[in-house]
C-alpha positions, -999 to +999 in steps of 0.1 A: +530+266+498+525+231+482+557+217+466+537+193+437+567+167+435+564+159+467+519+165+471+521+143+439+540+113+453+518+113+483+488+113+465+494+087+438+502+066+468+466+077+483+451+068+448+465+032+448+452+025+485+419+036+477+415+019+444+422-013+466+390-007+490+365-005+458+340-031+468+307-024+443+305-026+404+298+006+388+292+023+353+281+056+338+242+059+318+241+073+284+271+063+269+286+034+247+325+039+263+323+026+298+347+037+320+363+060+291+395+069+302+400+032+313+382+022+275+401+042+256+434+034+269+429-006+272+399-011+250+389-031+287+352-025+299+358-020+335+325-022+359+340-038+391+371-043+413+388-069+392+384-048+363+395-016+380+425-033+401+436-049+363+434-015+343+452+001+374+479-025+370+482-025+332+489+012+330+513+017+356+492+030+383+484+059+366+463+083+386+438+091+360+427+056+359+426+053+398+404+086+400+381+075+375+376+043+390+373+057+426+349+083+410+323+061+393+321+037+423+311+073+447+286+080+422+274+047+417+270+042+458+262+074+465+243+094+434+254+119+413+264+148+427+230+174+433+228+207+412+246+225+397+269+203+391+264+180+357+291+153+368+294+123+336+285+145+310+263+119+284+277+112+249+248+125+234+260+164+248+295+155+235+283+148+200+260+181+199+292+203+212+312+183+186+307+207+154+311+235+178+345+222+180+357+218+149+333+249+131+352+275+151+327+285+178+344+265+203+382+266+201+397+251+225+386+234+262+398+247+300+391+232+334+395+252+360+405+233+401+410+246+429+400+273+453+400+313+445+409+338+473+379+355+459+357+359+433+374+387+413+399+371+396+381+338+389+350+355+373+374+376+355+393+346+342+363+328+332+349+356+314+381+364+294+378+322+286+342+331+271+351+360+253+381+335+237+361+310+226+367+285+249+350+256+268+354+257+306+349+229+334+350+236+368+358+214+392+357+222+435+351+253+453+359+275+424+322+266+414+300+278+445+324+312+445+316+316+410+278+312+419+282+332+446+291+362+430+262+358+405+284+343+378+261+321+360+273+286+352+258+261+329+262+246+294+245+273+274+271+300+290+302+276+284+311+275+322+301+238+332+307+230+368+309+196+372+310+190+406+322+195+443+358+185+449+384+188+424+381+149+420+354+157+392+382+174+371+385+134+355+354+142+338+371+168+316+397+139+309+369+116+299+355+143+274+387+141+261+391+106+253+354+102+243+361+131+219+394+109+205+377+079+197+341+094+184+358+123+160+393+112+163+394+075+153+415+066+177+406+027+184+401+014+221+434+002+235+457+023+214+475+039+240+499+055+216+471+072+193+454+086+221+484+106+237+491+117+205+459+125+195+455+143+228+487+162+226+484+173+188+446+180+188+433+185+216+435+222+225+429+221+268+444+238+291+442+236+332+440+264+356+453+256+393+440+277+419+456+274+454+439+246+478+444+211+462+448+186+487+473+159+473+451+132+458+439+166+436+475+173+428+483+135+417+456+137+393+457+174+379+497+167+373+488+130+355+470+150+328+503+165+317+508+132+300+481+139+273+500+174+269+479+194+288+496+225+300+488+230+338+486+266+347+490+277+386+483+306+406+499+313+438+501+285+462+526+260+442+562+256+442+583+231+420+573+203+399+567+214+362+532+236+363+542+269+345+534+294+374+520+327+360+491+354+373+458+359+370+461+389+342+485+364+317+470+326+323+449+325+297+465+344+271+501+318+289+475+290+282+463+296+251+498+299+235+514+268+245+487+251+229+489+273+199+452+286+202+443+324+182+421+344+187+414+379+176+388+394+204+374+432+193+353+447+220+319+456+208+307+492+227+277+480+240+265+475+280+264+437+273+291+410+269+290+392+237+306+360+227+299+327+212+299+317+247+259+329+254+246+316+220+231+286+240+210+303+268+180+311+272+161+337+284+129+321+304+098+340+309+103+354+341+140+370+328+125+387+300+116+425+303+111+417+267+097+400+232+094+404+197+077+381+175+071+345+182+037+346+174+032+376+196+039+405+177+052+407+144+085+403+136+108+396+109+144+397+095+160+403+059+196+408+048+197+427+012+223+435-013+225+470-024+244+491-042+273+508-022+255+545-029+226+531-007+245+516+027+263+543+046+290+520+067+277+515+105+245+532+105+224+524+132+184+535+127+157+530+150+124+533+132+094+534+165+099+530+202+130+524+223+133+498+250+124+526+277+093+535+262+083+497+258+060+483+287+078+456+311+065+422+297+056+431+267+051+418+232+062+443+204+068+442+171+101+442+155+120+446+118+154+436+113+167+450+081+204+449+069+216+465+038+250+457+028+273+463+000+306+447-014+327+447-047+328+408-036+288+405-026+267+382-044+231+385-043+232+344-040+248+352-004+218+369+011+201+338+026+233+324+036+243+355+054+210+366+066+209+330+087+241+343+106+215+367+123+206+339+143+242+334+159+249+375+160+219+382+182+229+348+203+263+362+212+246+389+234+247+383+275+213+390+271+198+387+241+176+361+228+170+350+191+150+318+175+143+308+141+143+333+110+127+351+083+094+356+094+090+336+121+118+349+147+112+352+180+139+378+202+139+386+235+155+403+257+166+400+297+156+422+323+193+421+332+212+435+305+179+465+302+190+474+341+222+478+321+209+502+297+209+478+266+185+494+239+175+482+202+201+501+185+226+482+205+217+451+190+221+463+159+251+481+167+264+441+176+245+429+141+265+451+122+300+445+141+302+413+144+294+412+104+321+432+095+341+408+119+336+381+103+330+390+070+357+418+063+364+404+027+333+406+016+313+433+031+321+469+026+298+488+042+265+478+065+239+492+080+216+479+103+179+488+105+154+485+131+112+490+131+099+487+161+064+510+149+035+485+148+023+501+119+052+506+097+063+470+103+038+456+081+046+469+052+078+458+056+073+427+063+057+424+035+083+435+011+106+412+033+083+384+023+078+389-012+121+387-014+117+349+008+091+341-022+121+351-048+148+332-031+128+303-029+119+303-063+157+305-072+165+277-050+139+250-050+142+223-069+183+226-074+191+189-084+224+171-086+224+166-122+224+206-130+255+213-119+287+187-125+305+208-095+300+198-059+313+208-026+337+193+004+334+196+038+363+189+061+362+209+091+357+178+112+394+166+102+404+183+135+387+158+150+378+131+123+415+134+101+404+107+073+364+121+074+355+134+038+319+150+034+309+154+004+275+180-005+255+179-035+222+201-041+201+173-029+225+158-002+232+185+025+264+177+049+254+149+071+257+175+106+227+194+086+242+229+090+262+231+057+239+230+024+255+228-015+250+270-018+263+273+021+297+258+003+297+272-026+296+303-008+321+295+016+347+285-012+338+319-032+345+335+003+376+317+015+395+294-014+417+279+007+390+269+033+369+233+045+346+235+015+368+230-016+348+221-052+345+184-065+343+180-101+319+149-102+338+135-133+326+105-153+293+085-139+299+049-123+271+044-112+237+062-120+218+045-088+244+046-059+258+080-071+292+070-078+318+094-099+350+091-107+358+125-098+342+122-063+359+091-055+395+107-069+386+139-048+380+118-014+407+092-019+430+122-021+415+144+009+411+112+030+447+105+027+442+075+011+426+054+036+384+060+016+391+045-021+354+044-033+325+069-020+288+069-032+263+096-021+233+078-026+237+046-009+240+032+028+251-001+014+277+002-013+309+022-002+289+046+020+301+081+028+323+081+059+309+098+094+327+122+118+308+122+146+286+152+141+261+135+124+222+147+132+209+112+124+220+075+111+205+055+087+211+014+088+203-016+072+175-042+087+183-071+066+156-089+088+127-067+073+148-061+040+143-023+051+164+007+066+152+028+098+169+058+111+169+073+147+182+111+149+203+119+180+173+134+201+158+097+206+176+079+240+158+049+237+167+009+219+160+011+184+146-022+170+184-030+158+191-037+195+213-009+198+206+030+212+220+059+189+248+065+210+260+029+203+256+030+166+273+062+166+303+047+178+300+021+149+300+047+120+320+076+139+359+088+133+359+087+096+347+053+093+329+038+061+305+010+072+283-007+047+251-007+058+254+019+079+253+060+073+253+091+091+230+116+073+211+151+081+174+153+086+166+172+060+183+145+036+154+124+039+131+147+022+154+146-007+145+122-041+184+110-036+175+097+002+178+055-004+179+060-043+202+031-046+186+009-024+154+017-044+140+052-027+125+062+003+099+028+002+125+012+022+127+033+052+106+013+077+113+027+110+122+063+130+116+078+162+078+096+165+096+131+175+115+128+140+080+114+124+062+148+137+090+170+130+092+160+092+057+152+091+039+184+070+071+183+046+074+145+042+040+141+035+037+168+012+067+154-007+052+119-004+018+133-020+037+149-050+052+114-058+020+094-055+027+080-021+006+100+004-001+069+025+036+057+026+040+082+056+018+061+081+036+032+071+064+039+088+071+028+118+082+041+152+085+031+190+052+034+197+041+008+170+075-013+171+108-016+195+120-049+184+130-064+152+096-091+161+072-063+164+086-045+136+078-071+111+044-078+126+035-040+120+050-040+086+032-067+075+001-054+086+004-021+067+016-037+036+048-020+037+064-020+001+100-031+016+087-062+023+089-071-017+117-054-025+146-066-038+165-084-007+193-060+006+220-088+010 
């Protein structure tokens, strides 16, 4: 039995010694925080002894500042740590998992130390942290018992081991603090924010199993400072870890951060949770496919009247998974037919993409893209199981009436899986896409004087004020103008409230009184001004969740902007990760903006710095992925050469080359009016 007072004086004693013997400089790749506990707390970039010993010194000889230090001169002598294990986890994964934590996917973060008797009660806890909605490190030997037992581990199933010895658990502390000061605006060296911020909104918990030598014990009991409840097992006596069992640790956990969840078992062979909607099925795991170019296959959600959709019906229209061969390509129909006194025909699309996440949610099933073009699969796993198609409807149709309870009455879910009768379905399916899409395109900001707020990053972000228009979608690119007006019409008290734009300030920038009113007010009072159209005048501000920025180069009197994907130096100088930490936490910096992809196929994208003839540069993946729809767009305006004008890394990856280039394609920025 460990007694932790005592385990934890002995090892912050252990801590200080070896902070002494660090001898080689050291830092982390792919991020802009350095050491980030050490950052964050000090706002000092610590790379070598001196800089270690001084942090150490400055705050108190706290243990979580000695173990990072220790830790990133190990990995810098001897190499990360082989895999599984992740170790530093880059800020460019911390961004992407950052809407998950503020949409509701991801709802609070564990870490789990120590050494489990066996692998029952660990798998078991880990499983019931999936099903919860939670985020869970591991740290030690709870990782190769977890593996052991066939537990899979890994980012896309929510269980991230991060490496050997318990010591590693001060990379879930770094998350932490990276998370404070790119969502949280919490400035480097503002020790009192960060606690605070930690404590207040940060929902993490830590499990103890038994085993922690004392150095472990030093630093799992140094996180209780950022209000971290620690959580132990048998194995620990004294100190002020709230001991509990296996059964209750989660649900003890969960409530002394205040985290809620309502979890309703779905009766199928397969787990589902939020949890697998990142993994993949590979080729070799699949028993089978649908669609993807292989078969056809297709998806449509449709509004009927209640008459038509008897509540939970489950059809299968063709052959079941055990008469399908192994490896096969087959053909497959989703069709859902709801009804609801509260359904709105305008609510198909936006419910109809939720498909996407449903079929995720399944242990083992697969699902990519929509409409016509999906792509399912299938594991051989979850088949041995006894996993058929009506199952997955049967977790389409549940997790709907979940989620959607005031607005769906009735569903039923319908599957074709007969090659023949799937055309003509598909067909009817597509001539509904061609409606839709005739009702949607060419939605402008100037039909409607209503627009829509988003502030679910204010958990993270609490000043960050989004603001969506029909031509400007939120800057993460998942929420478009319909997404919130539907999400307002579905819960009024919610993230996406209306802005009435009010009286026009200014036609080019897209200034309104009534937006600027709206944002002062939900920014609490720190954002006076906000224009949707510019990245130089009063900018709108950034969470952190951004999918690209957008920034001034005064030097070629043009704007470039690198999406998240790209790791290299942009011609600013600077990577994406360090720009990000320019613009993140609710900031508003002229000059620069976070925006979503698809915001640059829009006629507002640059309007009032004179349209899209002053973008100069972005990444080639972000050229090819925008390519057939930017060009297209480019051709209805008269421009269809503008495209090759623009530049990337392959033709420019300094501010020097970059003007050479644009010079020599005659780029129209070049004559513009100067940007400052």
């Amino acid at each position: 039995m460990t007694d932790v007072e005592l385990a934890k004086q002995n090892g912050e004693e252990l801590l200080k010694s070896k902070i002494a013997t660090i001898k080689n400089p050291f830092s982390y790749e792919e991020t802009a925080y350095h050491l980030p506990i050490s950052f964050a707390l000090t706002g000092l970039q610590v790379h070598d002894p001196e800089g270690a010993s001084d942090v150490f010194i400055r705050m108190g000889s706290n243990p979580l500042v000695a173990a990072e230090c220790i830790l990133a001169e190990g990995t810098a002598s001897g190499g990360k740590a082989p895999e599984p294990y992740t170790g530093f986890i880059s800020d460019t994964v911390i961004r992407k998992l950052g809407y998950s934590l503020v949409d509701g996917s991801i709802l609070g973060l564990a870490l789990i130390v120590g050494r489990p008797c066996g692998p029952d009660a660990a798998a078991a806890i880990c499983r019931e942290l999936q099903e919860k909605y939670m985020l869970t490190f591991l740290a030690g030997d709870v990782v190769p018992i977890l593996t052991g037992a066939g537990v899979k581990l890994g980012l896309d199933y929510r269980l991230i081991p991060l490496g050997p010895t318990p010591q590693y658990g001060i990379h879930f502390v770094d998350i932490i603090a990276r998370v404070a000061v790119m969502f949280g605006g919490v400035t480097p060296g503002d020790t009192s924010r960060l606690l605070t911020y930690a404590a207040e909104r940060a929902k993490a918990i830590v499990i103890v199993f038994p085993g922690l030598s004392d150095e472990d014990v030093a630093l799992v009991d140094g996180m209780r400072v950022l209000g971290f409840p620690i959580l132990s097992l048998d194995g620990y006596t004294g100190g002020e870890w709230i001991h509990t069992d296996a059964e209750n640790i989660v649900r003890t956990g969960m409530e002394k951060k205040g985290i809620r969840v309502n979890v309703v078992a779905i009766p199928i062979p397969m787990g589902c949770s939020p949890a697998f909607e990142g993994k993949s099925i590979r080729k070799e795991e699949m028993y089978l496919e649908f669609g993807g170019g292989r078969s056809p296959a297709f998806e449509i959600l449709r509004m009927r009247d209640p008459s038509e959709v008897k509540d939970g019906e489950i059809t299968v229209i063709g052959p079941e998974v055990d008469q399908m061969r192994e490896g096969s390509a087959n053909p497959l129909g989703i069709v859902i037919d709801v009804a609801g006194k509260n359904m709105r025909k305008d609510y198909e699309p936006v419910l109809e993409r939720r498909i996407h996440n449903f079929v995720n949610y399944g242990e083992g099933s697969w699902h990519v893209a929509q409409r016509d073009l999906i792509w399912v699969r299938i594991s051989k796993e979850v088949v041995a199981k006894g996993i058929k198609i009506k199952h997955i409807g049967k977790l389409i149709a549940s997790k709907f009436r979940m989620d959607f309870p005031q607005l769906l009455d009735a569903i039923s879910v319908t599957l074709i899986t007969d090659p023949e009768k799937i055309l003509a379905a598909k067909k009817e399916a597509e001539a509904i896409y061609e409606e839709r899409d005739a009702r949607i395109k060419g939605m402008c900001d100037k039909e409607t004087t209503t627009y829509y707020s988003c502030t679910l990053c204010q958990t993270f972000a609490p000043n960050h004020v989004c603001v969506i228009t029909p031509e400007r979608p939120a800057l993460c690119g998942a929420i478009s103008w319909l997404d919130g007006k539907i999400a307002y019409e579905i819960s009024p008290s919610g993230a996406n409230q209306p802005i009435e734009r009010g009286t026009l300030i200014n036609a080019e920038t897209g200034e309104f009184e009534g937006v600027n009113k709206f944002v002062r007010k939900a920014s609490h009072g720190e954002i006076d001004r906000c224009t949707l159209y510019s990245v130089m005048e009063y900018p709108m501000t950034c969470c952190g969740c951004f999918e690209a920025i957008a920034l001034m180069l005064p030097e070629v009197n043009g704007i470039m902007v690198v999406n998240r994907e790209f790791k290299g130096i942009t011609p600013s100088g600077m990577s994406f990760s360090t720009l990000a930490r320019t613009i993140g936490g609710g900031a508003q910096t002229p000059g620069f903006a976070g925006i979503s992809k698809n915001y640059i196929l829009s006629d507002r994208f640059l309007q009032g710095e004179g349209g899209i003839e002053r973008l100069v540069w972005m990444p080639a993946q972000l050229k090819e992925e925008l390519r057939r729809r930017l060009t297209q767009k480019l051709a209805e305006h008269g421009k269809p050469e503008f495209f090759e004008k623009i530049a990337d890394e392959n033709n420019a990856t300094t501010i020097e080359e970059l003007m050479t280039y644009l010079e020599s394609v005659h780029h129209p920025a070049l004559s513009m009016k100067p940007l400052m």
